[in-house]
N, C-alpha and C positions, 0 to 999 in steps of 0.2 A: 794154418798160418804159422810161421817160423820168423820170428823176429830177435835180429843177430846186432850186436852194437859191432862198429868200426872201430872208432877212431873220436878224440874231443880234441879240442885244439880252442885254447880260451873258454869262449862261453857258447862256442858251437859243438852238436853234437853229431855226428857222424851214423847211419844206422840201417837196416835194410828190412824189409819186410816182406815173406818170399811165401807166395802163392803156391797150391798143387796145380796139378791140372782139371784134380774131379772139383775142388773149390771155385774154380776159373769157372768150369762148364755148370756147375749149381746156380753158379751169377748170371751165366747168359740166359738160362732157361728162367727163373726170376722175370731178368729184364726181359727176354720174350713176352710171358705174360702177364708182363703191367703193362707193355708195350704195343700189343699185339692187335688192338684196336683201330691204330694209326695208319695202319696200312690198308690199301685197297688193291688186290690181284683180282685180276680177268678169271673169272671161272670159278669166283668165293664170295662168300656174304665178308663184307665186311668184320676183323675181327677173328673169323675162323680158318684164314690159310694157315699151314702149318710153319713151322717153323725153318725148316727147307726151302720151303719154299720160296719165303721172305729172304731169306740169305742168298740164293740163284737170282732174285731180284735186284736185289742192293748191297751184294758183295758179304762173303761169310764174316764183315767182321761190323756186319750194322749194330750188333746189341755189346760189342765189346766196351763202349766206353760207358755208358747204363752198370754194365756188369762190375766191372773196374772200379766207377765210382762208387758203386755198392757196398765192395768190396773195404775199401777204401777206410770210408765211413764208419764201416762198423767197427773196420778190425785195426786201426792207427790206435785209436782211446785204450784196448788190449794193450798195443806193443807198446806205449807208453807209460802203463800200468808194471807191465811185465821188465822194463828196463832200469823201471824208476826215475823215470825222467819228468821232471818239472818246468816243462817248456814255455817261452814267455812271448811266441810271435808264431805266423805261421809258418809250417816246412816249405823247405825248395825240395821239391819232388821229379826224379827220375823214374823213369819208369823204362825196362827193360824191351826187349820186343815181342806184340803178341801173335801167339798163331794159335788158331783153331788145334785143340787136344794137348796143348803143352801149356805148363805154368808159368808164371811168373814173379819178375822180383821189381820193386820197391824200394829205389835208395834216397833216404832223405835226411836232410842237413837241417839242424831249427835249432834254435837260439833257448839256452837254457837259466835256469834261474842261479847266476852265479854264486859259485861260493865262499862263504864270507868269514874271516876269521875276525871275530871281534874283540878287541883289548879291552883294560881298563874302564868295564861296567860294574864293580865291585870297588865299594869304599870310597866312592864319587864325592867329594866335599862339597855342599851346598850351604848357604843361609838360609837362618829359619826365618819364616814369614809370618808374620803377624795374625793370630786369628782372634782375637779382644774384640769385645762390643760393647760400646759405650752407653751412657746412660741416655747419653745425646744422642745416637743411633736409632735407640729405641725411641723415643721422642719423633724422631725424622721417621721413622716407620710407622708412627701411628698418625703425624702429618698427611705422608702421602695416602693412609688410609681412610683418613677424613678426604681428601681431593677426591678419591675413587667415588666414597658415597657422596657426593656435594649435588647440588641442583643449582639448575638457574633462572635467575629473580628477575623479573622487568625493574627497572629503575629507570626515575623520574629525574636525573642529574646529567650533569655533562661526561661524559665518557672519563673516561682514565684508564691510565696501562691494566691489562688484565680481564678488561672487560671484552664483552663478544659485541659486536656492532653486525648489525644486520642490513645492507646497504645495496641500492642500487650502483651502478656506474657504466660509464660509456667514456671510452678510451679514444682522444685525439691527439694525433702530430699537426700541430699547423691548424689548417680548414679539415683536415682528411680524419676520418672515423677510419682506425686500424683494424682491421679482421682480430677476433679473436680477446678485444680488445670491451666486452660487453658481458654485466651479468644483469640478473633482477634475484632479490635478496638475499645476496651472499653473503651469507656468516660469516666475520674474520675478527679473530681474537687478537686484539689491539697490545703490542708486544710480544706478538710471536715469530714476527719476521719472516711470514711466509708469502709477503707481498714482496712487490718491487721496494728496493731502500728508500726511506725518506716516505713510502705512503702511510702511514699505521701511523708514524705521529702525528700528523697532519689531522688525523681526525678526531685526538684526544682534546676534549672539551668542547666538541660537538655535542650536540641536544636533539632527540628524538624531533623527525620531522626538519633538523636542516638541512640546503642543501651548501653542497661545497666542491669546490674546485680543486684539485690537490695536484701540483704541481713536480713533477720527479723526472730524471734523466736516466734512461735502460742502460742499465750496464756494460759495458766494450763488450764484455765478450758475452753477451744476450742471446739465448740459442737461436731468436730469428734474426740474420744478419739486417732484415729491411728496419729492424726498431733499434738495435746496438748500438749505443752512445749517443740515440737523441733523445731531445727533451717531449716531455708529452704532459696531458693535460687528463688529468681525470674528473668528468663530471660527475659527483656522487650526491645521491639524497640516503639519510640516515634513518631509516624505520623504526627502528627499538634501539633499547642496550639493556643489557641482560650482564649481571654480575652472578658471578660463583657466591654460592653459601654454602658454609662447611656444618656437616652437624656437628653440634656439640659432644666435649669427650666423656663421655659421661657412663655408670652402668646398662643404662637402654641401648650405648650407640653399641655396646659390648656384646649384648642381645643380638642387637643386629645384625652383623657383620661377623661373626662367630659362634661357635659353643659357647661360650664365655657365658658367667652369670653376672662378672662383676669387671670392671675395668682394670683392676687389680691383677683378675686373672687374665687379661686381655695383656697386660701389659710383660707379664711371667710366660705365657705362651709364644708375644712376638720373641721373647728377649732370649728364649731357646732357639724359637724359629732360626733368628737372625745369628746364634752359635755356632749352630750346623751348617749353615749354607756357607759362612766366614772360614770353618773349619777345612767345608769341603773345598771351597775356593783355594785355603794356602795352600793345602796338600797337591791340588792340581796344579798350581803352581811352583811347587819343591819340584813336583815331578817331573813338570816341563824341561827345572833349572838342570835335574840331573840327563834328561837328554839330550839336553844343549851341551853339556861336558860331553858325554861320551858321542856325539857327532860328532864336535871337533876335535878330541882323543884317537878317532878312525878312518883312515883315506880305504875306497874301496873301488872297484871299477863298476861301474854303472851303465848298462847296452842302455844307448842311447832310445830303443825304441819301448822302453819302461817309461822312462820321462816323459814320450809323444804319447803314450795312454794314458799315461796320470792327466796330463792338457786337455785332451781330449775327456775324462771323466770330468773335471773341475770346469769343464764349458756346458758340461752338460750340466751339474748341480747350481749353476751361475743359471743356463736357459728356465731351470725348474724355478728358482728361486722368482724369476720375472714372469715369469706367467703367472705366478701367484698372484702379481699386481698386474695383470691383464697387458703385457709384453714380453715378446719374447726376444731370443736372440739378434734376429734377422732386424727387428726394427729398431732397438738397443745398439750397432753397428750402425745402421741408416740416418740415426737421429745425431747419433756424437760422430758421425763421419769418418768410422775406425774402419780400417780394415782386418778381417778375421785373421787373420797370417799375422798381422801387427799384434795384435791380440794375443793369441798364442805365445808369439814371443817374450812377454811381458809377464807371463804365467809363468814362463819356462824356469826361474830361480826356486820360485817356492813348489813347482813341481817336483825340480830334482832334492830338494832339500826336503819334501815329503815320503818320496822313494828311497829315499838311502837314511831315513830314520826307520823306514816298516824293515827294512831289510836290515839294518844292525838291529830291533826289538827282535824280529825274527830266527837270526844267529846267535843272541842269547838263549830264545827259547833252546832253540835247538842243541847248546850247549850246555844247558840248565836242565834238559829232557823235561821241559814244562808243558805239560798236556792239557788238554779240556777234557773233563772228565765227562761220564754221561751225568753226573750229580750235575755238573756247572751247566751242561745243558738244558735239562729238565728246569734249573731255575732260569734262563735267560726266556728258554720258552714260553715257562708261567708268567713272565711281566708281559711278553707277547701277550699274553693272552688275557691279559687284565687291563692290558692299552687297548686291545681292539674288541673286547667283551665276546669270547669266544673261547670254544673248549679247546684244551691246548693238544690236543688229537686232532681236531681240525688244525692249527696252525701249523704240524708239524706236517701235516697232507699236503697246507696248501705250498710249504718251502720248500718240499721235496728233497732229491739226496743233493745238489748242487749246493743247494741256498744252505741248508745247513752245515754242509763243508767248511761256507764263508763265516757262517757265524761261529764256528768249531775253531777257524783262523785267528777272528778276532777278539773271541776270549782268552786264545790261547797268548796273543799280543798285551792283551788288559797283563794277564797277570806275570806275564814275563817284565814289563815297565814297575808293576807292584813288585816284583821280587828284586828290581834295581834300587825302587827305593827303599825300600827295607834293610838293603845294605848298604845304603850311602850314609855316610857322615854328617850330623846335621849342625852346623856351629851356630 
C-alpha cells in the first residue's frame, strides 16, 4: 500500500491510496475463503469448488468488491496515519478500474480538521468572583441538613402550607368523570405547586377525614387539549396530614449525620466544605469568563458538518438523560408535538458555539505544545477506578486504545483552559 497526498484546497483534502497487484490478489483469495461457502456448483459439496471455478461461474470479478473493501478497511486508518490527516466526515472515494492480475488506486477527498490560528488567549482581562462564605451560609447548610434528616409526624390539626396531605380525588368537567383525572391516597405536599393552580390552597385547613370539593380551571395551554381552559371539580376526602419535624441541632445530630463528635465541629467542617465548593465554583466561572473573551477575540471557519455531529451527540445526551426518567426521545417529540428537524435546529447555536470553543482550547494546546502526560493519565485512570471500584488495569483493558486517545484529548483541553487562566488578568 502506497499512499500519496494531492492536493488541499480549504478544509478538503485531496489524496490516493495505490494498491499492488500481489495485495489485490492476497484480498480476493481472503474473500474467496470467507466466501466460499455461499456458493453451490454441480459437481461439489457445497463450500469446496475451487476458486476457478466460482469465477467461470459468476464472472472473474465475483470476490473483487469483498477484496477491495477489505482492503479498504484495513489499510485507509495507515494512510491517514502516514499523511497526518485529522479527518472530520467520511471520504468521497474513487476507485480506479479493476482487473484480474493488476492493482489498483484509491482516490479520495475528506474533510479535515481545520486549521486554527488563535489570537489574544494570553492576558485576557477578567473580574474576580466572589468565593466568601458566610456565617449565614453555614446556618443555611446546616438547615437544609436538618430537612434531609427530618421525619414525618401524623397531626391532629387543620392542614397548613408545608404540610403532606394524603388524599383521595376524582376529577369532573360538568356530569363527566375525565380519564386520568382519579387517584386513591395520593401524597401531595401542600405548597408545592405540583398540582393544578389554585388546588393545594384549597385544601389548607382541611381536617383528617374531610371531604371537599376543590374547584380550579386547567390551564390554556394544558397538555391535554380535551381539559385546556376549563373549569373542573375535584372531589377529595382527606386521610391523614403529616408535618415535617426537623431534629434538633445539637452534638447527637452531629453524631449522626457525620464524623463529627460535637456540633462545633460539625459546623468548622460544613464551613470548609462549603469554602471549597464556593472556591471551585468562582474559578469555574473566571474560567468560563475568559473563554467567553477569547471566543469573541477569534472568527474561524467552521465545516458545517462538525456542528451536525455535535446536534446529533447533544440529542443523543438529551435521549440518555430521559430515559433516566423512563422516556425517551421518540416520545418527548410525540408529547410536546416538536418535530426532530425543528429540534435540531434550536440546538444548532449552542452547537456551533460548542465546537468553535473545543477548536480554539485545542489551537492553544497545540500552540502552547500542551500534552497529557502518561503521569495525568495514570491519575484520571485511578479516579476511574475509584468511581467504578475496579483495578485500574482493568479500566484501562476495558477503554482500549480509542477511548483513551479521547480522554488523552480531554485532559489535554483541561489544561490548555488552566494554562489560559493562569494567564489572565484578574481585576
Amino acid at each position: 500500500m502506497k499512499a500519496t497526498f494531492i492536493s488541499k484546497e480549504k478544509n478538503d483534502v485531496k489524496f490516493s491510496i495505490e494498491f499492488t497487484p500481489e495485495e489485490f490478489e492476497q484480498a480476493q483469495i481472503k474473500a474467496y475463503k470467507a466466501s466460499k461457502h455461499k456458493f453451490t456448483i454441480d459437481g461439489f459439496r457445497k463450500g469446496k469448488a475451487p476458486r476457478s471455478i466460482i469465477e467461470m461461474h459468476y464472472g472473474e470479478g465475483i470476490f473483487f468488491e469483498d477484496a477491495v473493501n477489505d482492503l479498504f478497511s484495513e489499510n485507509y486508518p495507515k494512510a491517514l496515519d502516514e499523511l497526518e490527516l485529522d479527518v472530520i466526515d467520511h471520504p468521497n472515494a474513487e476507485f480506479g478500474g479493476l482487473e484480474k492480475g493488476k492493482g489498483f488506486t484509491v482516490t479520495l477527498t475528506v474533510p479535515v480538521y481545520p486549521e486554527v490560528e488563535v489570537k489574544d488567549y494570553k492576558g485576557v482581562e477578567i473580574e474576580r468572583i466572589s468565593d466568601e462564605v458566610t456565617a449565614e451560609d453555614v446556618e443555611k447548610e446546616l438547615e437544609n441538613l436538618q430537612k434531609r434528616n427530618s421525619r414525618m409526624v401524623l397531626v391532629e390539626r387543620p392542614a397548613k402550607e408545608g404540610d403532606t396531605v394524603l388524599i383521595d380525588y376524582e376529577g369532573w368537567v360538568g356530569d363527566t368523570q375525565f380519564e386520568g383525572g382519579t387517584a386513591e391516597r395520593q401524597p401531595l405536599k401542600l405548597g408545592s405547586n405540583t398540582f393544578i393552580p389554585g388546588f393545594e390552597e384549597q385544601l389548607i385547613g382541611a381536617l383528617p377525614g374531610d371531604e371537599k370539593d376543590v374547584q380550579v380551571t386547567f390551564p390554556e395551554e394544558y397538555h391535554s387539549q380535551d381539559l385546556a381552559g376549563k373549569e373542573a371539580v375535584f372531589k377529595c376526602k382527606v386521610h391523614e396530614i403529616k408535618e415535617e419535624e426537623l431534629p434538633e441541632l445539637n452534638d447527637d445530630f452531629a453524631k449522626d449525620v457525620s464524623e463529627c463528635d460535637t456540633l462545633d465541629e460539625l459546623k468548622q467542617e460544613t464551613e470548609e466544605n462549603l469554602k471549597k465548593a464556593a472556591a471551585s465554583r468562582a474559578e469555574s466561572q473566571m474560567k468560563n469568563s475568559v473563554l467567553e473573551k477569547v471566543y469573541e477575540a477569534n472568527e474561524i471557519d467552521i465545516p458545517q458538518v462538525m456542528v451536525e455531529d455535535e446536534i446529533t451527540n447533544m440529542m443523543h445526551e438529551f435521549d440518555q438523560q430521559l430515559r433516566g426518567q423512563g422516556m425517551g426521545l421518540e416520545q418527548y417529540f410525540e408529547y410536546l408535538g416538536k418535530d426532530p428537524q425543528d429540534f435540531r435546529g434550536e440546538l444548532k447555536d449552542d452547537a456551533y458555539k460548542k465546537v468553535k470553543t473545543r477548536m480554539l482550547v485545542s489551537a492553544v494546546a497545540d500552540a502552547e505544545d500542551i500534552q497529557a502526560s502518561e503521569e495525568d493519565l495514570d491519575k484520571e485512570i485511578e479516579l476511574m477506578a475509584i468511581q467504578y471500584k475496579l483495578d485500574a488495569d482493568k479500566i484501562r483493558e476495558m477503554l482500549g486504545v480509542q477511548n483513551l486517545g479521547f480522554i488523552e484529548k480531554d485532559i489535554r483541553i483541561r489544561k490548555a483552559v488552566d494554562f489560559m487562566f493562569e494567564q489572565a488578568v484578574i481585576k
